[in-house]
C-alpha positions as CSV (number, residue, x, y, z in Angstrom):
1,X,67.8,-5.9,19.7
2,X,70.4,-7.8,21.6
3,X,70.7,-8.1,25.5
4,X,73.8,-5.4,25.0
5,X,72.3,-2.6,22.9
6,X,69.3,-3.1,25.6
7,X,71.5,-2.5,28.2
8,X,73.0,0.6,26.5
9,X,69.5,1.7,25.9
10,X,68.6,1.6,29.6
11,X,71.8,3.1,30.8
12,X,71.4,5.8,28.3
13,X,67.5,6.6,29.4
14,X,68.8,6.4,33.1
15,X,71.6,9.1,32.7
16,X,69.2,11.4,30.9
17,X,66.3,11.4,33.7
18,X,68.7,11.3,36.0
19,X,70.2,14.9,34.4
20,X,66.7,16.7,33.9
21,X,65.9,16.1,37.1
22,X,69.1,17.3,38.5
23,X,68.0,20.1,36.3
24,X,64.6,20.4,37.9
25,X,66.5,20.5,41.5
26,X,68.6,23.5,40.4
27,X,65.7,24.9,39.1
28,X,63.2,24.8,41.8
29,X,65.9,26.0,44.0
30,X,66.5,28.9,41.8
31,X,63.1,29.7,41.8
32,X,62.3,29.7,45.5
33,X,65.9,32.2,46.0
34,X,63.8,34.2,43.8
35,X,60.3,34.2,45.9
36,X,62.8,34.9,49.0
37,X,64.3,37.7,47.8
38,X,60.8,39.0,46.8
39,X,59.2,38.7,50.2
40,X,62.8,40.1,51.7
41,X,64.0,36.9,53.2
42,X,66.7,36.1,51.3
43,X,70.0,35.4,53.2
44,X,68.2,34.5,56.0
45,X,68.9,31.0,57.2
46,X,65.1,28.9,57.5
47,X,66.5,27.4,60.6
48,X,67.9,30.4,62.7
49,X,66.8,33.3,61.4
50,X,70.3,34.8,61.1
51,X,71.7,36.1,58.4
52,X,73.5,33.8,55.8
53,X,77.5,34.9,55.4
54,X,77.8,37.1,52.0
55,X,80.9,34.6,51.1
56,X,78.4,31.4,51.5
57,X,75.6,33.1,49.4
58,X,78.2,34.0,46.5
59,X,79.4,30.6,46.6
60,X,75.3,29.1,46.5
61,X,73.3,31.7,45.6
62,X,69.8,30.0,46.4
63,X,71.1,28.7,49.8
64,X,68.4,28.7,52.2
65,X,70.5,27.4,55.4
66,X,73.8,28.5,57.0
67,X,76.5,26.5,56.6
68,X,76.6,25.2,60.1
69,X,72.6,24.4,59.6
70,X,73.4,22.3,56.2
71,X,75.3,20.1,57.8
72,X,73.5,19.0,60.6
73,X,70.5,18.3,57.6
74,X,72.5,16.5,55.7
């Protein structure tokens, strides 16, 4: 195998972890909307305890923070 097909090879590995665990993200996000809207917390910010904007949560359904909160965390 030549320096370029290695290359390609290392890109192309990259790319695909980099994917499933943008997966995994989206997935464990999903996953704890799901455990909030069992225990009747869902669209409720973490941070302030208010209640997340309808238009926000159909926009990011597993949001856990206002939009004012996110933000300030990022």
């Amino acid at each position: 195998m030549d320096i370029a097909d290695s290359a390609t090879d290392e890109f192309d590995r990259d790319l695909a972890l980099s994917q499933v665990s943008g997966e995994q993200d989206s997935l464990y996000e999903v996953e704890e909307a799901i455990k909030r809207i069992l225990t009747g917390t869902y669209g409720i910010c973490q941070e302030t305890g208010q209640a997340i904007p309808a238009a926000r949560l159909r926009a990011i359904p597993w949001a856990r923070f206002s939009r004012e909160v996110q933000r300030r965390l990022e």
